[in-house]
PyMOL CGO cylinders between C-alpha atoms (Angstrom):
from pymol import cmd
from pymol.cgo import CYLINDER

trace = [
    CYLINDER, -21.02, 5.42, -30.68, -20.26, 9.15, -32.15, 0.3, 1, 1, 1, 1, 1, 1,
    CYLINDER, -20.26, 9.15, -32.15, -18.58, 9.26, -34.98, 0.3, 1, 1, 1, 1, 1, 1,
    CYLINDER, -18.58, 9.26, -34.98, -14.45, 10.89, -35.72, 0.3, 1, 1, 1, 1, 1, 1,
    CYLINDER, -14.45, 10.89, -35.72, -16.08, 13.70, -36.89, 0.3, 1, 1, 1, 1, 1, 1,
    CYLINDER, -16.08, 13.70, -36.89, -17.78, 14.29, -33.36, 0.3, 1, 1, 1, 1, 1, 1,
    CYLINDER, -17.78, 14.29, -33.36, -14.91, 13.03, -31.87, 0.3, 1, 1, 1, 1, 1, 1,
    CYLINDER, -14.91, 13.03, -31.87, -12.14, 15.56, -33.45, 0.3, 1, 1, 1, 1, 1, 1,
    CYLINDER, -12.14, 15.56, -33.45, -13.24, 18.37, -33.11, 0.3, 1, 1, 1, 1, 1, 1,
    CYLINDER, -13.24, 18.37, -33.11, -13.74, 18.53, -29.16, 0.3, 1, 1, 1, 1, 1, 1,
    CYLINDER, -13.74, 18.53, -29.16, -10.07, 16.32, -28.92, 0.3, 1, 1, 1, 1, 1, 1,
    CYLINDER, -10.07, 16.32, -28.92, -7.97, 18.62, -31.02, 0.3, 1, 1, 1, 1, 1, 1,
    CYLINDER, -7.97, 18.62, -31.02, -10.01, 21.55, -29.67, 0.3, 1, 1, 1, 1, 1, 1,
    CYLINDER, -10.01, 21.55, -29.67, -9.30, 20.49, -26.24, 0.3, 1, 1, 1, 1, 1, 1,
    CYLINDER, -9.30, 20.49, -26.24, -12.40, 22.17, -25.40, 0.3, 1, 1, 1, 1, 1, 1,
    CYLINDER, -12.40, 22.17, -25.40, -15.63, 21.57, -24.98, 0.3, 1, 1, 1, 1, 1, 1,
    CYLINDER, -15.63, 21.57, -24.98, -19.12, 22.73, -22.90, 0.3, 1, 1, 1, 1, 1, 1,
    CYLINDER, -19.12, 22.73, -22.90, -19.44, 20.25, -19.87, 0.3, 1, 1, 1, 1, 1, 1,
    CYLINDER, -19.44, 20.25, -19.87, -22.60, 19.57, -21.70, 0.3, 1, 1, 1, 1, 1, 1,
    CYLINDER, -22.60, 19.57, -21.70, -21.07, 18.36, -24.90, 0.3, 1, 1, 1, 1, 1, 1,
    CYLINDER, -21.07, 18.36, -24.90, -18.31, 16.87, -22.57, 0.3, 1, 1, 1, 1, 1, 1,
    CYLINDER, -18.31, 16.87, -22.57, -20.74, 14.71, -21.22, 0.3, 1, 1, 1, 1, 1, 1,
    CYLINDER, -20.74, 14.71, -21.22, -22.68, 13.44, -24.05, 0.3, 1, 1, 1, 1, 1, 1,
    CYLINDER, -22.68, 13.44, -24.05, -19.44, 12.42, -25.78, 0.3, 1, 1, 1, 1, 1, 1,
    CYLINDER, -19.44, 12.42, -25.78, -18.67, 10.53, -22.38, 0.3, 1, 1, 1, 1, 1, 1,
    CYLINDER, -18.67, 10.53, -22.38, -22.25, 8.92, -22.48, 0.3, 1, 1, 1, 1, 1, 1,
    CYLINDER, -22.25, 8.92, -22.48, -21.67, 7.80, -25.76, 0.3, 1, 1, 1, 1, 1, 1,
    CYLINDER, -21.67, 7.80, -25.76, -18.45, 6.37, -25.79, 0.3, 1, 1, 1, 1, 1, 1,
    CYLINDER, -18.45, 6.37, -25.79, -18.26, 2.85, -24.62, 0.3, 1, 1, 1, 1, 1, 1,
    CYLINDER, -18.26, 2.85, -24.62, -16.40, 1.28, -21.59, 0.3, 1, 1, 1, 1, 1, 1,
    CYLINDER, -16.40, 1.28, -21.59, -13.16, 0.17, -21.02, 0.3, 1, 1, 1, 1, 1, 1,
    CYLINDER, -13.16, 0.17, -21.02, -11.89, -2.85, -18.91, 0.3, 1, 1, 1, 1, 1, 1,
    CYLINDER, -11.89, -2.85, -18.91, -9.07, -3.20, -15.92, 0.3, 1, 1, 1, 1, 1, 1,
    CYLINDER, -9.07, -3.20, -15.92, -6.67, -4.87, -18.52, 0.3, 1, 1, 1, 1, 1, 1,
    CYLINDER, -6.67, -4.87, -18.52, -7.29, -2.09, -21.12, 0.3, 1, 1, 1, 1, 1, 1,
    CYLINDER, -7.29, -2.09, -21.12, -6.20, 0.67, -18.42, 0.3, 1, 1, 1, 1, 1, 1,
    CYLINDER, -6.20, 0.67, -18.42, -2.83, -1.40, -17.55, 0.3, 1, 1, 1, 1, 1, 1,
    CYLINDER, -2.83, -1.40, -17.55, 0.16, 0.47, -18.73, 0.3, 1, 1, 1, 1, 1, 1,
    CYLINDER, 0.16, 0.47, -18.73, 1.43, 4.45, -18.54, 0.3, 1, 1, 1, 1, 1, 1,
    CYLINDER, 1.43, 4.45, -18.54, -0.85, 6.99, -20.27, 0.3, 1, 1, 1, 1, 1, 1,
    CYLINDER, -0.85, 6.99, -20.27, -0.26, 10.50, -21.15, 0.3, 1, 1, 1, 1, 1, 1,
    CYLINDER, -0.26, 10.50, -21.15, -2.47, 13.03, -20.31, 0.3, 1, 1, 1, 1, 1, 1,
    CYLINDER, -2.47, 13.03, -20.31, -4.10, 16.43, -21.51, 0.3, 1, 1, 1, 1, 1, 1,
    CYLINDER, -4.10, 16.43, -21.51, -6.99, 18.20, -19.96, 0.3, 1, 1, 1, 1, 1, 1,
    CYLINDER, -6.99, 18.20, -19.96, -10.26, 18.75, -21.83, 0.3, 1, 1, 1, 1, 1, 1,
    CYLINDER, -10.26, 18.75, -21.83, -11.66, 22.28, -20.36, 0.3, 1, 1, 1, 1, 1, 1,
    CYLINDER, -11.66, 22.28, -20.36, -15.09, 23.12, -20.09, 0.3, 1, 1, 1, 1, 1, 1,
    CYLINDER, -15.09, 23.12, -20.09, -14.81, 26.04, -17.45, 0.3, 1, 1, 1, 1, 1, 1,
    CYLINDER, -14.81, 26.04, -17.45, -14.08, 23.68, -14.91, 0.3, 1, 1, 1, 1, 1, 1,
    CYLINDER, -14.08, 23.68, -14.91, -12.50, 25.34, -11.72, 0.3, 1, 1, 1, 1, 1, 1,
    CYLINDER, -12.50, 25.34, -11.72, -9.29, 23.24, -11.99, 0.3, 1, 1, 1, 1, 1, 1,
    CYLINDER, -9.29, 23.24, -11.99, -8.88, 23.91, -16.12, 0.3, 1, 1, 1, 1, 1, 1,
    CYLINDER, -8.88, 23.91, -16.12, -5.42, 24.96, -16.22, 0.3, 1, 1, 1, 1, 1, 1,
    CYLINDER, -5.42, 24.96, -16.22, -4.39, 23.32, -13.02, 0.3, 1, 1, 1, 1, 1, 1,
    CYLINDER, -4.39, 23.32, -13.02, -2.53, 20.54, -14.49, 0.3, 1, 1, 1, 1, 1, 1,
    CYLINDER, -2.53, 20.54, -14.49, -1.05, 22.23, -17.55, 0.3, 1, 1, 1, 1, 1, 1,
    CYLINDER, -1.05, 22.23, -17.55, 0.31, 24.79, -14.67, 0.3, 1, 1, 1, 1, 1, 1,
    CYLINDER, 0.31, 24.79, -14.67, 2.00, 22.08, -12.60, 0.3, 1, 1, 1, 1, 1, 1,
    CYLINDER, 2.00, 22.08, -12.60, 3.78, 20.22, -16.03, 0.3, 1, 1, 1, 1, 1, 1,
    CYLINDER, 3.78, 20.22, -16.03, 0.83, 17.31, -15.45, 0.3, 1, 1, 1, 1, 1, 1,
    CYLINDER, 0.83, 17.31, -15.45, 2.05, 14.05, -17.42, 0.3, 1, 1, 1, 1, 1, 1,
    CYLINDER, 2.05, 14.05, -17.42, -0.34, 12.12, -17.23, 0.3, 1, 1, 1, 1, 1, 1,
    CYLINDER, -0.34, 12.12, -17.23, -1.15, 8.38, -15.37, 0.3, 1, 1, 1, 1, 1, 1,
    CYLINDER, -1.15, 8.38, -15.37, 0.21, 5.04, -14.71, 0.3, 1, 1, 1, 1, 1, 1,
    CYLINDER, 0.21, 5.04, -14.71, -1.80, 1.59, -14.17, 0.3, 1, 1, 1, 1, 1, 1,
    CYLINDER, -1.80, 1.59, -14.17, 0.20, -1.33, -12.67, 0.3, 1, 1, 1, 1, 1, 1,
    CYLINDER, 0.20, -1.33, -12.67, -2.16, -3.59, -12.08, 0.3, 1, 1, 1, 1, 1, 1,
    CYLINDER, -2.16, -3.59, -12.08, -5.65, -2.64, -10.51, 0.3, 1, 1, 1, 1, 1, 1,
    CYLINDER, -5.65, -2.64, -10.51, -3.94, -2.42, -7.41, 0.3, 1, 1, 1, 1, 1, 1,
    CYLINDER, -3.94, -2.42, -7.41, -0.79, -0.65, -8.39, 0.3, 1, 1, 1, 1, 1, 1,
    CYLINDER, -0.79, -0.65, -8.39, -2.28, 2.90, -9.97, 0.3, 1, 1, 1, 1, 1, 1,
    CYLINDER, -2.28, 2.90, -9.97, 0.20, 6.31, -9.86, 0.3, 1, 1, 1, 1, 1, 1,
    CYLINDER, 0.20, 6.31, -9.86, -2.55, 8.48, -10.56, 0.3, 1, 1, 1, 1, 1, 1,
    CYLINDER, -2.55, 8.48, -10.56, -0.57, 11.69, -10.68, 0.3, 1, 1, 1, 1, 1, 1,
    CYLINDER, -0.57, 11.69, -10.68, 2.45, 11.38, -13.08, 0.3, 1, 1, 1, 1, 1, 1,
    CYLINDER, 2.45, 11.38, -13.08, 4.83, 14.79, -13.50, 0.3, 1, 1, 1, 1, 1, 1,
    CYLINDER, 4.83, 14.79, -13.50, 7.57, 15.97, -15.49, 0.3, 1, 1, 1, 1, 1, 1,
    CYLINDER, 7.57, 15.97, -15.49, 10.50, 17.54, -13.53, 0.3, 1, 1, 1, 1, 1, 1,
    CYLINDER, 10.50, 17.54, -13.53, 12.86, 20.60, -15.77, 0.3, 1, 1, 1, 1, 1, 1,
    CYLINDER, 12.86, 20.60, -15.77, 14.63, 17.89, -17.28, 0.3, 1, 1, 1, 1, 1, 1,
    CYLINDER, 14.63, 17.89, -17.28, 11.57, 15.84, -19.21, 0.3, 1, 1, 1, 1, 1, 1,
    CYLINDER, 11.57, 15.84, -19.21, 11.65, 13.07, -16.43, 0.3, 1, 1, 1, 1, 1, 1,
    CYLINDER, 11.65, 13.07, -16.43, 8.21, 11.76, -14.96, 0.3, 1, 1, 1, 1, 1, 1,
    CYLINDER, 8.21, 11.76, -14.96, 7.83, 11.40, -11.27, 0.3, 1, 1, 1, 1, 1, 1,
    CYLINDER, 7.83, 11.40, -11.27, 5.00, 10.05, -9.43, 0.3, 1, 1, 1, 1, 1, 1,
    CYLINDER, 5.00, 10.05, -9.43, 3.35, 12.62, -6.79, 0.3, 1, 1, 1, 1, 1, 1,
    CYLINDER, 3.35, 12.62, -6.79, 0.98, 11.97, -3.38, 0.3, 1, 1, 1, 1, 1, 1,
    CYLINDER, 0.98, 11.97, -3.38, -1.92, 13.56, -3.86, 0.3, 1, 1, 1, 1, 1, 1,
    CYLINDER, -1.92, 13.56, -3.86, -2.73, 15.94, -1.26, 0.3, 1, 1, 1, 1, 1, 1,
    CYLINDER, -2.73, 15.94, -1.26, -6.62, 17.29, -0.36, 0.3, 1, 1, 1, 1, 1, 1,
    CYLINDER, -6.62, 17.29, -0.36, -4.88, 20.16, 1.27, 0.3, 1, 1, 1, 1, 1, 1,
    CYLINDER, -4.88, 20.16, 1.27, -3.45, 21.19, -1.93, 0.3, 1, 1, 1, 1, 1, 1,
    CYLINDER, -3.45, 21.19, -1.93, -5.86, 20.51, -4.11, 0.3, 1, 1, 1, 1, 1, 1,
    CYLINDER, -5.86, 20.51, -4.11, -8.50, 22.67, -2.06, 0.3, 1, 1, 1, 1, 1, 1,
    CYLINDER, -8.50, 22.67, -2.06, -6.00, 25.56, -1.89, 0.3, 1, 1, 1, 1, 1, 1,
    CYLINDER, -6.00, 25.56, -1.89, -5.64, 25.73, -5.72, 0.3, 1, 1, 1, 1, 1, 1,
    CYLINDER, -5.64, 25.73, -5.72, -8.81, 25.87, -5.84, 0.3, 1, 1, 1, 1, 1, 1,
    CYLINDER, -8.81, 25.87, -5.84, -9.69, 28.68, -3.68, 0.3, 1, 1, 1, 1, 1, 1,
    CYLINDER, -9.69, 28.68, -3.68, -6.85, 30.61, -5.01, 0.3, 1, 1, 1, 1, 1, 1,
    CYLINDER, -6.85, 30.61, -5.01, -6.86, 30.59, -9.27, 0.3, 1, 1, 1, 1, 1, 1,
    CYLINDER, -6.86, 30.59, -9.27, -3.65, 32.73, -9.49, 0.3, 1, 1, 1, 1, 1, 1,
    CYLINDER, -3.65, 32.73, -9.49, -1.58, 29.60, -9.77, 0.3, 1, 1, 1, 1, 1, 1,
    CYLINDER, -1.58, 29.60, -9.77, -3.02, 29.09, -13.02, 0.3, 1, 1, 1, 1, 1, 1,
    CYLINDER, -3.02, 29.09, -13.02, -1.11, 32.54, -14.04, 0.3, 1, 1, 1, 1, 1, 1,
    CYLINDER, -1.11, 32.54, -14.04, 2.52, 31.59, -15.92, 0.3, 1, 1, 1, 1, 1, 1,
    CYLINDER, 2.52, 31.59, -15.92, 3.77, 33.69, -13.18, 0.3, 1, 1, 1, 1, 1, 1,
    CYLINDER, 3.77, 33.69, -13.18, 3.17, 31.22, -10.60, 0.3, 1, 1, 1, 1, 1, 1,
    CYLINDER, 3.17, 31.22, -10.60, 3.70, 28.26, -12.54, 0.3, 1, 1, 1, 1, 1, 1,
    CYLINDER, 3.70, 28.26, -12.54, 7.36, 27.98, -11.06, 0.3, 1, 1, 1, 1, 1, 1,
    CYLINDER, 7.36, 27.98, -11.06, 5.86, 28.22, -7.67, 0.3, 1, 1, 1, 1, 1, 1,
    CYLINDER, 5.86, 28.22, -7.67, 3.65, 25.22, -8.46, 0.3, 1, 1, 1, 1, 1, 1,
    CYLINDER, 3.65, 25.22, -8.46, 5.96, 22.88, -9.71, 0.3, 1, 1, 1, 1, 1, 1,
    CYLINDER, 5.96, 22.88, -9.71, 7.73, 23.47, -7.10, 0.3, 1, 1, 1, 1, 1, 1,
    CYLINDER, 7.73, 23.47, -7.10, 5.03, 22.38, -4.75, 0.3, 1, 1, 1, 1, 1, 1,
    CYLINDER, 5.03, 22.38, -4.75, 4.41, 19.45, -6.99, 0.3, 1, 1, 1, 1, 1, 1,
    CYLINDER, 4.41, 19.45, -6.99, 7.98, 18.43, -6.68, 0.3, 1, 1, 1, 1, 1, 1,
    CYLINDER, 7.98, 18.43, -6.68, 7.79, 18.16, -3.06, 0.3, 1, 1, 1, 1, 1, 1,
    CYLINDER, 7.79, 18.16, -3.06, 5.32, 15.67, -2.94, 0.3, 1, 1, 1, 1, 1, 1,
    CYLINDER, 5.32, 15.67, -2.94, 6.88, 12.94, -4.77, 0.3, 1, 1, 1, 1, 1, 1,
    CYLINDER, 6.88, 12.94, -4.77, 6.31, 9.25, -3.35, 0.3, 1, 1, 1, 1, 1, 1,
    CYLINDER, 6.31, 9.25, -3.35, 6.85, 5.80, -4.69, 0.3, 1, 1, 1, 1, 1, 1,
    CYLINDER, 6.85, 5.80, -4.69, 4.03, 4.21, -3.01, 0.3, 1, 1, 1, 1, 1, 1,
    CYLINDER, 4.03, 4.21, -3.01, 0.73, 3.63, -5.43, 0.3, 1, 1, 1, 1, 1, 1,
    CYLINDER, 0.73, 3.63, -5.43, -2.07, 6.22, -4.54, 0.3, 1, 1, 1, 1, 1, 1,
    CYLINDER, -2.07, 6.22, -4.54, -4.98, 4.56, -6.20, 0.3, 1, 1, 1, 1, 1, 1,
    CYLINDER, -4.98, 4.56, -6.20, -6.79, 1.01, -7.64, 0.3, 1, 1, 1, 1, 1, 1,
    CYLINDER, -6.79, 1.01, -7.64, -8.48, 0.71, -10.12, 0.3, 1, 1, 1, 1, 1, 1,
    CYLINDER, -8.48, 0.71, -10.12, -12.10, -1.22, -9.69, 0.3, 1, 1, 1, 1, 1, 1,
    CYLINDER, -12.10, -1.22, -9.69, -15.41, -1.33, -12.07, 0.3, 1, 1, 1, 1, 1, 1,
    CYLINDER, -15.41, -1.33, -12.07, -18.15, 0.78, -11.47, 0.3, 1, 1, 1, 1, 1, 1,
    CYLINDER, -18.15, 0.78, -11.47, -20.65, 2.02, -12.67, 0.3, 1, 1, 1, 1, 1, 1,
    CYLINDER, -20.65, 2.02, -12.67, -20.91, 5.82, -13.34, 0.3, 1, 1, 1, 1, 1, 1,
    CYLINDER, -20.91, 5.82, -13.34, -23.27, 7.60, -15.89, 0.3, 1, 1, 1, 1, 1, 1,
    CYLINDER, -23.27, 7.60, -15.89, -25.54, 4.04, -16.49, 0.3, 1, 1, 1, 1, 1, 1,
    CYLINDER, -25.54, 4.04, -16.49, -22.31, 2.18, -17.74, 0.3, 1, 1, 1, 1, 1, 1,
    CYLINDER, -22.31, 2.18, -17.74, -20.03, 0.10, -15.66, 0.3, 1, 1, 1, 1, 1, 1,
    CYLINDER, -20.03, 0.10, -15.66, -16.16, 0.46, -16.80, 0.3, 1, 1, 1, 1, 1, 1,
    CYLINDER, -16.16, 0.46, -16.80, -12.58, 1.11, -15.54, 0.3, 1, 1, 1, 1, 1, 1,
    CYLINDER, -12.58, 1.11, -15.54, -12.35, 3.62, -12.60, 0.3, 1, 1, 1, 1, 1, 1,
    CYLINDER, -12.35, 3.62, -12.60, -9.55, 4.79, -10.98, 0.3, 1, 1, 1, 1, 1, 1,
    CYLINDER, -9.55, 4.79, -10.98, -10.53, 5.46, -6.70, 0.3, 1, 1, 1, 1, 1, 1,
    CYLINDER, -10.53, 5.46, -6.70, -8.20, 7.92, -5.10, 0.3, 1, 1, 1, 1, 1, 1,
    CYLINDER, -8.20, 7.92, -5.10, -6.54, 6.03, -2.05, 0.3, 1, 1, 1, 1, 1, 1,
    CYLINDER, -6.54, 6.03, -2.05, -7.06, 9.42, 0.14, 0.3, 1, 1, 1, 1, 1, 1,
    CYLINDER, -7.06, 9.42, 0.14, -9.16, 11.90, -1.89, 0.3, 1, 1, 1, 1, 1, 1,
    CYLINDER, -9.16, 11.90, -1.89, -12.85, 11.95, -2.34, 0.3, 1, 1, 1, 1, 1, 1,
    CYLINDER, -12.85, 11.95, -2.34, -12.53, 11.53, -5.72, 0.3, 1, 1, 1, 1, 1, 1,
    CYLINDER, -12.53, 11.53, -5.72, -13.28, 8.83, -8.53, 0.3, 1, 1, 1, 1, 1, 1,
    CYLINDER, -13.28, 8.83, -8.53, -11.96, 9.02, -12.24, 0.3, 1, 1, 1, 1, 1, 1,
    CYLINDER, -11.96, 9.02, -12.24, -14.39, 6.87, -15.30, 0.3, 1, 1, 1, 1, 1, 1,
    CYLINDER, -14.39, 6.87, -15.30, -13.01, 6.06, -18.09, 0.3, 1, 1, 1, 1, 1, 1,
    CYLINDER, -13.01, 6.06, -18.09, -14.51, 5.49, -21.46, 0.3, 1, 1, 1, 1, 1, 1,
    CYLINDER, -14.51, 5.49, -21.46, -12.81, 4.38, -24.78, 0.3, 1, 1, 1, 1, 1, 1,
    CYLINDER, -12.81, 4.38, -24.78, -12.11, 6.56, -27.88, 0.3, 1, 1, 1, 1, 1, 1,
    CYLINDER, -12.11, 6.56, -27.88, -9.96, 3.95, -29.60, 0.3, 1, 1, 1, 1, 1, 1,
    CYLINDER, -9.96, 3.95, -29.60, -7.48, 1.58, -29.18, 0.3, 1, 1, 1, 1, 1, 1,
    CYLINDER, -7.48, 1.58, -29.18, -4.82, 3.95, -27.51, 0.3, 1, 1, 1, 1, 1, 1,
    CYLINDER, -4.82, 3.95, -27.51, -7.19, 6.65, -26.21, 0.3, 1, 1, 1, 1, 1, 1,
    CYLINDER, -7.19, 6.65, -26.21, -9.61, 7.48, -23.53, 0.3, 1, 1, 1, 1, 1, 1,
    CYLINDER, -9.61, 7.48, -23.53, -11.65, 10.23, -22.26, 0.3, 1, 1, 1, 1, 1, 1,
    CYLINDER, -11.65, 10.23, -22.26, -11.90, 10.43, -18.52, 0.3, 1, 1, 1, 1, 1, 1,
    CYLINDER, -11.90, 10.43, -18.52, -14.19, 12.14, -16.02, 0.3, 1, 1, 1, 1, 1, 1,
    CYLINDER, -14.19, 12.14, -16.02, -12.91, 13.17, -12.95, 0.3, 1, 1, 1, 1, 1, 1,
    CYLINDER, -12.91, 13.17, -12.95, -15.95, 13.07, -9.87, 0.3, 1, 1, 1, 1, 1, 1,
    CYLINDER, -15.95, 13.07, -9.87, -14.85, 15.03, -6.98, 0.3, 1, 1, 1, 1, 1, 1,
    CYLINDER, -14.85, 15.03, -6.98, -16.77, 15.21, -4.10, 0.3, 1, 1, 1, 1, 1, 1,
    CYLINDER, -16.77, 15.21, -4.10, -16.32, 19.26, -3.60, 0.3, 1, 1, 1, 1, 1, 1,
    CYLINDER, -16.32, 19.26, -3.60, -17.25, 20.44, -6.88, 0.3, 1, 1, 1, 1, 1, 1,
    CYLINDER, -17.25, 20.44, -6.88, -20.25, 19.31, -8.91, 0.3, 1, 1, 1, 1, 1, 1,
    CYLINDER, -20.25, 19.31, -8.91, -19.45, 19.77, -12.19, 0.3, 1, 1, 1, 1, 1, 1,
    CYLINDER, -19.45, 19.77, -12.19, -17.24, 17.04, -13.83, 0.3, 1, 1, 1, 1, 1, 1,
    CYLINDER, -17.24, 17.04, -13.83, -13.65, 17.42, -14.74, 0.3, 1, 1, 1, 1, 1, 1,
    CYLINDER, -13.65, 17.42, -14.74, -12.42, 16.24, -17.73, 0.3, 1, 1, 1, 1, 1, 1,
    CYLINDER, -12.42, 16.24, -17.73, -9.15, 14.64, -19.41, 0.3, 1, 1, 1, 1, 1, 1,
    CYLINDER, -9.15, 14.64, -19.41, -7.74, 12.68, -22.48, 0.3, 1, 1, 1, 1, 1, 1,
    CYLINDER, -7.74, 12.68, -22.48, -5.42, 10.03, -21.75, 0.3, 1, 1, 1, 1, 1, 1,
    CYLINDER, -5.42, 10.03, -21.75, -3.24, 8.03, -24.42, 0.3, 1, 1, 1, 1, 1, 1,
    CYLINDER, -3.24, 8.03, -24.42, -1.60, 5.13, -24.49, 0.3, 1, 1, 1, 1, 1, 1,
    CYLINDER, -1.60, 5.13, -24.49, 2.38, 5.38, -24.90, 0.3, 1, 1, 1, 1, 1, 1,
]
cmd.load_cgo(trace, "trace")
């Protein structure tokens, strides 16, 4: 288990190298379905990922766990500070990526926007274990993306999470925490 001093650095930082991103993740232990129940607020950990800035740019909140079939796995704020839970969208997400100017503050208007108009209700995700990385533990399966998010346990009220997309290779990373 790595130590708060290995720990701090790379969560206050907010950065890290995928490499050192992934041997915190390796050495952090797992997390259960009950654990991941409840809303979590989330910041991203970049390590030169393609979507680093992504979320910040679309006023990302973070994500909320029902029950392990229940799971809003994209939570927003809207101009006023309230969250609202969006639809992912494939279309979208490949667009962003092929097109990095709406990580620019200029555009970030223009994104939110976007976000805003896919709002839903309906859960977009469960939550199963799996294994991922040698360790089985909480993951969040996209309903309609090829994507899965692992999560392993800081503390108590925090968690580190990988995001596996089936596009791009390298990992994506996040810190979620507990409100």
């Amino acid at each position: 288990m790595p130590t708060l001093d290995q720990l701090n650095p790379i969560l206050q930082s907010g950065q890290a190298t995928t490499e050192a991103a992934l041997e915190l993740f390796d050495a952090l232990g797992p997390v259960s379905l009950e654990f991941m129940i409840g809303r979590w607020r989330g910041s991203e950990l970049s390590t030169h990922h393609p979507m680093d800035g992504l979320l910040a740019a679309s006023n990302w909140y973070g994500k909320e766990f029902l029950d392990p079939e229940t799971v809003h796995p994209l939570l927003f704020l809207d101009g006023q500070n309230r969250v609202f839970k969006v639809a992912p969208s494939l279309a979208a997400m490949r667009l962003s990526l092929k097109l990095p100017m709406f990580k620019q503050p200029a555009f970030h208007p223009l994104v939110r926007l976007m976000t805003a108009m896919s709002t839903t209700q309906a859960s977009q995700a469960r939550l199963r274990m799996m294994e991922y990385r040698h360790q089985v533990s909480a993951t969040m399966i996209y309903d309609n993306l090829p994507i899965n998010d692992s999560f392993r346990k800081v503390d108590d009220n925090t968690v580190l999470g990988l995001m596996d997309f089936k596009d791009i290779p390298q990992p994506f990373f996040f810190v979620l925490r507990r409100e």
